[in-house]
C-alpha positions as CSV (number, residue, x, y, z in Angstrom):
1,X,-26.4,18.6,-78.5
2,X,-23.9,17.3,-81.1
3,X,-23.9,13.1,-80.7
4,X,-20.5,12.9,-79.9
5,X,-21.4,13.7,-76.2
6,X,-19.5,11.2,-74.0
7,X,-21.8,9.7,-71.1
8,X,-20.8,6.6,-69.7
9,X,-23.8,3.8,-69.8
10,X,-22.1,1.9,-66.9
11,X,-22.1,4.8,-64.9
12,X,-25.7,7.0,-65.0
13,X,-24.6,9.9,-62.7
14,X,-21.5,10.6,-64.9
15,X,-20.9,14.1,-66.7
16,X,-21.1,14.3,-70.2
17,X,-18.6,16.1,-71.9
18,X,-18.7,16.6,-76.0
19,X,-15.3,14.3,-77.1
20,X,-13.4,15.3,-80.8
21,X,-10.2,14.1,-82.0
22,X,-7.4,15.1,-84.8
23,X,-8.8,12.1,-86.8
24,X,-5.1,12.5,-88.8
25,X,-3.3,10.8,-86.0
26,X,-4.8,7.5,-87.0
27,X,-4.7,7.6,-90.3
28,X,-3.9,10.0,-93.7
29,X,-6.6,8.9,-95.2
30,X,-10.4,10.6,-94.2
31,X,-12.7,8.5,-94.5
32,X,-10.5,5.6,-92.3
33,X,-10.3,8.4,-89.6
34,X,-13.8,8.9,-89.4
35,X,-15.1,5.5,-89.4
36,X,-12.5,4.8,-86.4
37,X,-14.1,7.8,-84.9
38,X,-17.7,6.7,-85.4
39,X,-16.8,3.3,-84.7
40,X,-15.9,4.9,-80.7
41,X,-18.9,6.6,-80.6
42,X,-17.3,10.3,-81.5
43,X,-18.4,11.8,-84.4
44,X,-16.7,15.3,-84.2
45,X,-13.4,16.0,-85.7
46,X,-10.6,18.6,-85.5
47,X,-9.4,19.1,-88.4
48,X,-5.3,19.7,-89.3
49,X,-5.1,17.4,-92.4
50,X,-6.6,15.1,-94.8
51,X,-5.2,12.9,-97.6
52,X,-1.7,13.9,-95.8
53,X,-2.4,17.5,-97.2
54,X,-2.5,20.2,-94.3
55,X,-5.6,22.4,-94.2
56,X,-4.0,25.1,-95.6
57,X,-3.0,23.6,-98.9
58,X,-6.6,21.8,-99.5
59,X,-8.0,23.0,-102.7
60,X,-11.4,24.1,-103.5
61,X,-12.5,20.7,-105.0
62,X,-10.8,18.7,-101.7
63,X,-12.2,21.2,-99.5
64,X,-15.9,19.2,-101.1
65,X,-14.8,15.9,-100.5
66,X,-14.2,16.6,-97.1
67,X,-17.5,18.6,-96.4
68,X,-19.3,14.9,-98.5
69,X,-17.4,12.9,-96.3
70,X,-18.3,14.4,-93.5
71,X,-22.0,14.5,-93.9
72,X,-21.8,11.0,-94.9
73,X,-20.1,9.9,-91.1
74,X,-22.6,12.6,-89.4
75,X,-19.8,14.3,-88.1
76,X,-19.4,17.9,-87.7
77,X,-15.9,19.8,-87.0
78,X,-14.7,20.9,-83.6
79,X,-12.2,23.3,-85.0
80,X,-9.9,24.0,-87.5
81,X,-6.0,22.9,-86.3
82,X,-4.8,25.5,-88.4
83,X,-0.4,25.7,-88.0
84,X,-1.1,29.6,-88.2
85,X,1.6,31.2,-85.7
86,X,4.0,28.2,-85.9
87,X,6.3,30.3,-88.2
88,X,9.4,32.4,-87.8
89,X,8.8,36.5,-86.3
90,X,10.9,37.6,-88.4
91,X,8.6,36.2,-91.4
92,X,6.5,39.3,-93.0
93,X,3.4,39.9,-91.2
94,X,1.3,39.4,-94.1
95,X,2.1,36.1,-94.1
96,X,0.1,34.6,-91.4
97,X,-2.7,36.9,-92.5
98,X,-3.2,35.9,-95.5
99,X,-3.1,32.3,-94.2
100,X,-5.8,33.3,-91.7
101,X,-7.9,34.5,-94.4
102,X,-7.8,31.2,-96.2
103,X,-8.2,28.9,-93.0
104,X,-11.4,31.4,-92.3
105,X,-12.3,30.3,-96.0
106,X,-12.4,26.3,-95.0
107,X,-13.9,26.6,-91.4
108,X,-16.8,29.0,-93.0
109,X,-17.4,26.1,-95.7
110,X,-17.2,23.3,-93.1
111,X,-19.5,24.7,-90.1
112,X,-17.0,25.8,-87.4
113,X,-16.3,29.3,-86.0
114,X,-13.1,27.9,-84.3
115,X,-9.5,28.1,-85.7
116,X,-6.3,26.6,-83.3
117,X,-3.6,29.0,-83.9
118,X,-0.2,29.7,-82.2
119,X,2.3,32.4,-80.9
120,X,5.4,32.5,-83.0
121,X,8.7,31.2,-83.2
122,X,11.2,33.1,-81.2
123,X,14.8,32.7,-80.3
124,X,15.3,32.1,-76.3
125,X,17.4,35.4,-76.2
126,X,15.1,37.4,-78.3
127,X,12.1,36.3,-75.8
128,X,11.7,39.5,-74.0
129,X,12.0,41.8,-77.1
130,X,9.7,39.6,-79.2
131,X,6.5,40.2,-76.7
132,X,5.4,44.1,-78.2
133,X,5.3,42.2,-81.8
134,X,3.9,39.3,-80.9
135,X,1.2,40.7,-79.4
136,X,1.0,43.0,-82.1
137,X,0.7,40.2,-84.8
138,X,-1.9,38.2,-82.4
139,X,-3.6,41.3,-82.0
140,X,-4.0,42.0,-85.5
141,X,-4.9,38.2,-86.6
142,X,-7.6,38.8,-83.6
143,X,-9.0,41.9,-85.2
144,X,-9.3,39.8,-88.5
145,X,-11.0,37.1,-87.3
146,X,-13.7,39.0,-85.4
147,X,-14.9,40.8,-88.5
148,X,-15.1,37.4,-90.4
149,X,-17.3,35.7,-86.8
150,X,-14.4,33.3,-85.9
151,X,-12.7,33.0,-82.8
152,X,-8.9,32.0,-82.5
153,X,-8.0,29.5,-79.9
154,X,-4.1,30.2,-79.0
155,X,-2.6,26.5,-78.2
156,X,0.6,26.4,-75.6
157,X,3.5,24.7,-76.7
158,X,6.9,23.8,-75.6
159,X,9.3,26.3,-78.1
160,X,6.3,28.3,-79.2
161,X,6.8,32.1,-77.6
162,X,3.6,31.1,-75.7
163,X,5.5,27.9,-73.8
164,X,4.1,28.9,-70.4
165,X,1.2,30.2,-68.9
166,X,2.7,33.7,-67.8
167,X,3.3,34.7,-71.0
168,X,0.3,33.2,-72.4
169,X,-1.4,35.0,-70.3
170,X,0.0,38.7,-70.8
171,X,-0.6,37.9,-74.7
172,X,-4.5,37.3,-73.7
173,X,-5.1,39.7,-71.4
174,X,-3.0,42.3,-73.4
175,X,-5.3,41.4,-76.7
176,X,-8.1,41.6,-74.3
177,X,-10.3,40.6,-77.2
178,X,-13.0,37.7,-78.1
179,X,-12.1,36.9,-81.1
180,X,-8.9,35.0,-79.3
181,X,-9.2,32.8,-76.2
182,X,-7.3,29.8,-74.9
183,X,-6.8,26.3,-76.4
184,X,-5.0,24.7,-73.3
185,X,-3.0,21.7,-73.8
186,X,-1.9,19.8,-70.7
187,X,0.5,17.6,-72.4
188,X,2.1,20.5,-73.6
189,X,2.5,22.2,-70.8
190,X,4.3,19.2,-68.8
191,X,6.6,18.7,-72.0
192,X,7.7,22.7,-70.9
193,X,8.0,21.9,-67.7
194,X,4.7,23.4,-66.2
195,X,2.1,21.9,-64.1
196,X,-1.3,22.2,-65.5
197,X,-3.1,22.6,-63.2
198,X,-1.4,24.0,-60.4
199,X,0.3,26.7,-62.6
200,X,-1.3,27.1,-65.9
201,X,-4.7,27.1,-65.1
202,X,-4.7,29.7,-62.4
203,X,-3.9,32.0,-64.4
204,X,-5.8,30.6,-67.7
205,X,-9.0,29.0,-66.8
206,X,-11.0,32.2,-67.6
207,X,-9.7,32.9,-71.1
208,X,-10.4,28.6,-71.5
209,X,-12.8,28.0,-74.6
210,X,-11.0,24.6,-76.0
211,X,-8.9,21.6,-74.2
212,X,-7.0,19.6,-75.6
213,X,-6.4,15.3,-74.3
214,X,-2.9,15.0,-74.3
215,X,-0.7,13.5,-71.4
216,X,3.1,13.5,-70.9
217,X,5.6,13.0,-68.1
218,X,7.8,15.3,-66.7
219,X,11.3,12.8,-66.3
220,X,11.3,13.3,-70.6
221,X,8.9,14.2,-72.2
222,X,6.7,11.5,-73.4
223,X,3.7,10.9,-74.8
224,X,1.0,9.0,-72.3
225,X,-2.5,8.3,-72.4
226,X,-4.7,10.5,-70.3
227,X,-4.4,10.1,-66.6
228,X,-1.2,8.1,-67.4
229,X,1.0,11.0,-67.1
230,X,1.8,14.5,-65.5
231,X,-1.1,16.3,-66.9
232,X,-3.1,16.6,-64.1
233,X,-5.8,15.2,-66.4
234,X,-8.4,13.9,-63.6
235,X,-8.2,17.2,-61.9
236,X,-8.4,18.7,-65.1
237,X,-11.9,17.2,-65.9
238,X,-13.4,17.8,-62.8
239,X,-12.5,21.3,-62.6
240,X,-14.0,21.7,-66.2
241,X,-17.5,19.4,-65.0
242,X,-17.9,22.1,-62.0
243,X,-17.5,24.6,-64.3
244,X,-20.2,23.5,-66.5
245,X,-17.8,23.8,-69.5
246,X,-19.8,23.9,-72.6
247,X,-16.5,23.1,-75.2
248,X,-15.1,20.4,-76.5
249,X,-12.4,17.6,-75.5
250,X,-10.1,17.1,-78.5
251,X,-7.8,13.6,-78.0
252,X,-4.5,14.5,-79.8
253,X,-3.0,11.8,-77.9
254,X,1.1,11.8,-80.4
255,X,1.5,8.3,-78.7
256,X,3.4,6.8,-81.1
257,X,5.1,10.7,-82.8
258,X,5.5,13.9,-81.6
259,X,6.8,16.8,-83.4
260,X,6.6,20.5,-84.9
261,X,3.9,19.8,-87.3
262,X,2.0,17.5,-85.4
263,X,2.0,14.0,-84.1
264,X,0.8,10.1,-84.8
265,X,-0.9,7.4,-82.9
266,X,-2.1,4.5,-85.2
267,X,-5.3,3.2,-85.3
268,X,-4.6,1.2,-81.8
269,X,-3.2,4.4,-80.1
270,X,-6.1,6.3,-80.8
271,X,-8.2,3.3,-79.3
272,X,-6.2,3.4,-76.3
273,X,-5.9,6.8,-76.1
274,X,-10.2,6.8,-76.2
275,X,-10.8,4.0,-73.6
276,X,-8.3,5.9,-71.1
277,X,-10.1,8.6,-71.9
278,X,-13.8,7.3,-70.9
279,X,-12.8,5.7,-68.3
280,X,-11.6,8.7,-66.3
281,X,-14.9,10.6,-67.4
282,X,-17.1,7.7,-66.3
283,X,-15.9,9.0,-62.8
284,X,-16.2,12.3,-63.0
285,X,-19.8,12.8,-61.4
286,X,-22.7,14.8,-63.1
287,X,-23.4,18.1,-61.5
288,X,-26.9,18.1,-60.2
């Protein structure tokens, strides 16, 4: 098991869970995001950016100096935060193929089979005749992925066509494929108005394959760090521990930026958002 498994030493019955983190919210530059990382004891990353370049834009040579870096920290990637799906519908659907085929490109060279995508952009009047082609799109970008061995994990969020879990759901279940299962994002979810637990995963929980740390409150919106907030997050892990989930916990905590293209906490607010972290899982017992 990878050695970024979390198991608090104060507390021997705890679970262990395997912990990862968009190492970009602390820093632009690589190799100070992995040496906070390694320096908390988590040495997996999710990958969105590096050198304040997005994944997709990485070239060949940079795509190297991350794969060097990375073996140099003894960290291996969680997934790939790919912005695949963040676009407009009405963009051509060849363009967020073509992406996919280049994000496939760097996961293959960096070791993961796991790519965070979303569902579109769509106008709030346009939402029930967008569903046929955004299933369509996802369907297609599902059938893609399965040939190259990589599964997609679709990511709620707040002005995404997949805001809430109903319609994240119908997309899934419509798909009905593994080559695309759920990255849920409680944070997310409270910033659309939705309570994790008691409405989202319900209907989710079997399609789950990724989770997301992220905590928010209801009143506007902001950023907390886990168990801080609306998320539901305690709930969340002990539901997950019973469940023997085998996946990760990525912190994306956004506690000092939140926005389309991602977010920013500083090297402190990635401590804090750590520590709050480990501290709820040293409570949540280990399944005998």
């Amino acid at each position: 098991m990878a050695s970024s498994v979390f198991s608090a030493k104060e507390n021997t019955i705890a679970a262990t869970f395997l912990l990862s983190a968009f190492g970009d919210e602390i820093d632009d530059d690589l190799a100070k995001q992995l040496d906070v990382l390694a320096g908390e004891g988590i040495t997996a990353l999710e990958l969105r950016s590096a050198w304040g370049i997005n994944i997709l834009d990485l070239s060949g040579d940079q795509l190297r100096q991350v794969h060097e870096l990375l073996d140099r920290y003894g960290f291996q990637v969680s997934a790939i935060g790919s912005p695949i799906g963040k676009s407009p519908l009405t963009a051509p659907r060849a363009f967020e193929q073509d992406r996919l085929d280049g994000v496939v490109a760097a996961a293959e060279s960096l070791g993961t089979r796991l790519v965070r995508i979303f569902s579109y952009y769509v106008p709030p009047e346009d939402l029930d005749e967008a569903r046929g082609e955004v299933i369509q799109r996802l369907g297609l970008l599902a059938e893609r992925a399965a040939r190259a061995g990589v599964t997609l994990l679709l990511e709620n969020e707040r002005g995404i066509y997949g805001e809430n879990p109903t319609r994240c759901h119908d997309v899934l279940a419509a798909i009905d494929s593994p080559a695309l299962r759920m990255a849920f994002d409680p944070g997310n979810f409270v910033q659309a108005g939705v309570r994790p637990m008691k409405d989202a995963w319900p209907l989710l929980g079997n399609f789950v394959a990724h989770v997301h740390i992220k905590d928010a409150v209801f009143v506007d919106g902001t950023m907390r760090p886990a168990g801080q907030g609306d998320g539901d997050i305690p709930d969340l892990l002990a539901t997950l521990n019973a469940l023997d989930y085998a996946g990760y916990l990525t912190l994306e905590p956004h506690l000092s930026f939140s926005g389309p293209a991602g977010g920013y906490s500083g090297e402190a607010g990635m401590r804090t958002a750590i520590h709050a972290l480990k501290a709820l899982l040293a409570r949540v017992p280990r399944l005998e």
